[in-house]
Phi, psi and omega in degrees: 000157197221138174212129193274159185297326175280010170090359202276136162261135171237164146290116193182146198235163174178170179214153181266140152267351185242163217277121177249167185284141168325188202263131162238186187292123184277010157269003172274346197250145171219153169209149185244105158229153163287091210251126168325146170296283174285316236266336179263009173298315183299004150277344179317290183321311099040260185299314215296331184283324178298302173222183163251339199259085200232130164258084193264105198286111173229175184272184185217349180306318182297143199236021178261172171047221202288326150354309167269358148277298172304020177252300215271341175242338198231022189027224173076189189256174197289126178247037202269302166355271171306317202306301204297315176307298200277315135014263187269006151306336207282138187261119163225036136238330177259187171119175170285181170310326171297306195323285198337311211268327147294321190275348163277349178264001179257350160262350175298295181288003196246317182271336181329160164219153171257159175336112172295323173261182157121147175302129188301325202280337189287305196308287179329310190286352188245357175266296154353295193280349191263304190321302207272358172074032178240033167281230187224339170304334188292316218319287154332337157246150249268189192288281226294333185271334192290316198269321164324308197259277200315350167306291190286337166284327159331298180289352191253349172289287177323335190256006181276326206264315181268038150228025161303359177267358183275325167076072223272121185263091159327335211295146206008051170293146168251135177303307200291326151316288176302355214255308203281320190314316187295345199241319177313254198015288180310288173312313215075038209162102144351301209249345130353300201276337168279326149314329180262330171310321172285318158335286169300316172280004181072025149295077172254159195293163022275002184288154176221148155230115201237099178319122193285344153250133185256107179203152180262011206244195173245138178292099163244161199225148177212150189256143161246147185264183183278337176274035175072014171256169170233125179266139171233164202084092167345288193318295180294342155275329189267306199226082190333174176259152166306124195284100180325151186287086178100001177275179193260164179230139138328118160260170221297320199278038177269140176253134201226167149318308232197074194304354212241350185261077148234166192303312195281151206242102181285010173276340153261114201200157203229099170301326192268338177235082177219118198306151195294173184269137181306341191202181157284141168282144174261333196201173125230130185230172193257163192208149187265202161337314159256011155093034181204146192309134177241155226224014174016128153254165156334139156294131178294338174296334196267029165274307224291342235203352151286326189239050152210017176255160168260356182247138182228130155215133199289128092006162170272174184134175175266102198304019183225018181243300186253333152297308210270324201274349180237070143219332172283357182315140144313122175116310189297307188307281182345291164322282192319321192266345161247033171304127196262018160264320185314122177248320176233152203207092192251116191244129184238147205277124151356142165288338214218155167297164136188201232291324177323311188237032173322123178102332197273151167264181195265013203243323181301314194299295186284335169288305179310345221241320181256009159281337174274325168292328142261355160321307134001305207251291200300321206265328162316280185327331182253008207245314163334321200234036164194072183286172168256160194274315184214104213291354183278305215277151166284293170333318216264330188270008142303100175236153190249012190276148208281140180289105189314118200264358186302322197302111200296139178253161165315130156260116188008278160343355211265325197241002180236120190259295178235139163280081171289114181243186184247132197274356165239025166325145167235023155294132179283123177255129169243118196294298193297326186285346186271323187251035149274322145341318195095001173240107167319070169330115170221119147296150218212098132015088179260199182195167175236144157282166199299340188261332170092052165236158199274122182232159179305139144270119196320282215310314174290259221320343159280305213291290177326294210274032189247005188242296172327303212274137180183000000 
């Protein structure tokens, strides 16, 4: 088995040649990562066989695909991630045969999308027909789980209907989106809402999937470039959206009132066809409403769960969108770096380029990763003499005091233990220079996706990490 930065599994077999530390007990292991939205699903399978007692970290900040439309009429934070995470969380191998066969059909419905193209009144009448419980998803699931989840879709069609005047666009809509969006509502409360998702599909603990801000409101993130511009919006740094033919566009470094009333539509986008960046990121930081840097902290479970898990791991995926966005956090450097449970903290590098780190080296990887972390450390340091009153709102969270430059920074070893790479990497690994660092360099066995770009073998990448992990 095989798995690519876009989650896609292929067939493929391969054995690691480098040295890994033996085998420990395995009720002993926990691992806490830091994740990407797709690119880390194809790892779930992965850990979840190593250990269940997993933690899965995502940002809340994206603003792509349906996501950005429910931003756009009923606000709050990007749940697109999480849904996907949780998702592919759901176990449809053990259990008897009813169980089984319910939690695929609630995931079947949970993962649905509705029609990208296609006549509005057809899509609106098959969203209708998912509402109203007389669709063919339903078919499999028992009443008391049917009435459950349709409850909530129910409420999120109500709060879509009193802001009909926002003209709310089905078009790849996801049921699982709507489902969780409707139980946040309901609750009030994100992660409330994650809880009945895992409730319902038979995710439990220890496994967790956890928002890296614990916030009701909506998240935006922005990148400075190296030539001193900004992008703002996830979606316009990793991946734009496809421009309409003649439509009008906004540009990205524009800062509005209103982050969302621009023209350009983030539900349909190509991850695969998006033009290079004028420059290099320098950085990402978070911004409220009005267009000025905010200081976030951390959901506290994810301090809390740095410092009792024993394994840390940066996931593949796009580091300066899904990584760099839980890691600038208040709380985090500090935590990664004195956890006195963490024994290994293993960031494993890309196969492939993309539009983000265009140009980088494995060397580009670990400077960003320990430059966001102490930044961290810096903003904790200045934040002593300018708390905020009330650390859950974002809006709340401007704070102007200047980032203390006193502060001794970490060195990269601090939060990085091992480097996993690909021996067909097409990232430059320089092996002596990564453990000069002070970072345990492991070369990783690869394989290519149908496009011929270098992705992880499952069957290794178990092998590797049943040995790390301890």
């Amino acid at each position: 088995m095989s798995m690519s930065l876009s989650g896609s599994i292929n067939t493929a077999s391969s054995r690691s040649t480098s040295p890994i530390p033996c085998c420990h007990n395995p009720s002993t292991r926990s691992i806490f990562v830091f994740s990407g939205g797709s690119a880390c699903n194809s790892l779930c399978q992965v850990l979840q066989s190593i250990t269940t007692n997993t933690s899965y970290i995502l940002g809340v900040s994206d603003n792509g695909g349906s996501t950005s439309e429910i931003l756009r009429v009923t606000g709050g934070p990007s749940i697109g991630d999480l849904r996907s995470r949780l998702t592919r969380l759901i176990n449809t191998q053990d259990g008897d045969e009813e169980t089984i066969a319910e939690r695929k059909a609630i995931k079947e419905l949970l993962s649905y999308r509705l029609p990208e193209k296609g006549e509005e009144a057809l899509i609106r009448q098959e969203w209708t027909d998912i509402v109203e419980g007389t669709h063919t998803l339903w078919n499999e699931i028992s009443v008391e789980k049917k009435e459950t989840i349709r409850g909530f879709l129910t409420l999120f069609h109500f709060e879509i209907l009193k802001r009909a005047h926002k003209r709310f666009d089905y078009r790849n809509g996801s049921i699982g989106n709507f489902f969780l969006t409707g139980a946040r509502l309901f609750f009030n409360s994100l992660e409330a809402g994650i809880f009945l998702f895992a409730a319902i599909t038979g995710i439990s603990e220890p496994t967790t999937v956890i928002p890296m801000i614990s916030t009701n409101h909506m998240v935006t993130i922005a990148a400075l470039l190296a030539d001193e511009s900004t992008i703002v919006g996830q979606c316009e740094i990793s991946h734009p959206s496809v421009q309409p033919r003649g439509g009008d566009s906004l540009p990205s470094n524009v800062k509005t009132n209103n982050m969302l009333a621009k023209v350009n539509s983030n539900i349909i986008f190509d991850k695969n066809d998006c033009g290079k960046l004028p420059s290099r990121i320098e950085r990402i930081y978070y911004i409220n409403e009005y267009g000025q840097e905010i200081f976030p902290r951390a959901n506290p479970k994810c301090i809390q769960f740095l410092n009792t898990k024993r394994t840390l791991l940066y996931s593949i995926g796009s580091l300066y969108t899904s990584i760099m966005p839980c890691l600038v956090l208040r709380g985090v450097g500090n935590a990664v770096a004195n956890s006195r449970t963490l024994r290994n903290k293993i960031l494993m590098l890309n196969g492939s380029h993309d539009r983000e780190v265009d140009g980088y080296t494995a060397i580009d990887f670990i400077q960003a990763i320990t430059n966001g972390l102490n930044f961290s450390r810096q903003v904790d340091a200045s934040a002593v003499h300018a708390e905020c009153k009330s650390p859950t709102v974002l809006a709340e969270q401007a704070l102007t005091f200047p980032i203390s430059p006193s502060i001794t920074p970490e060195p990269p070893s601090k939060f990085i233990t091992h480097l996993l790479y690909l021996d067909n990497s097409q990232i430059p690994v320089e092996p002596q220079a990564i453990q000069d660092l002070g970072i345990i360099p492991v070369k990783v066995p690869g394989s290519l996706d149908g496009q011929g770009k270098p992705i992880y073998v499952q069957d290794t990448v178990w092998e590797i990490f049943n040995q790390l992990i301890h």
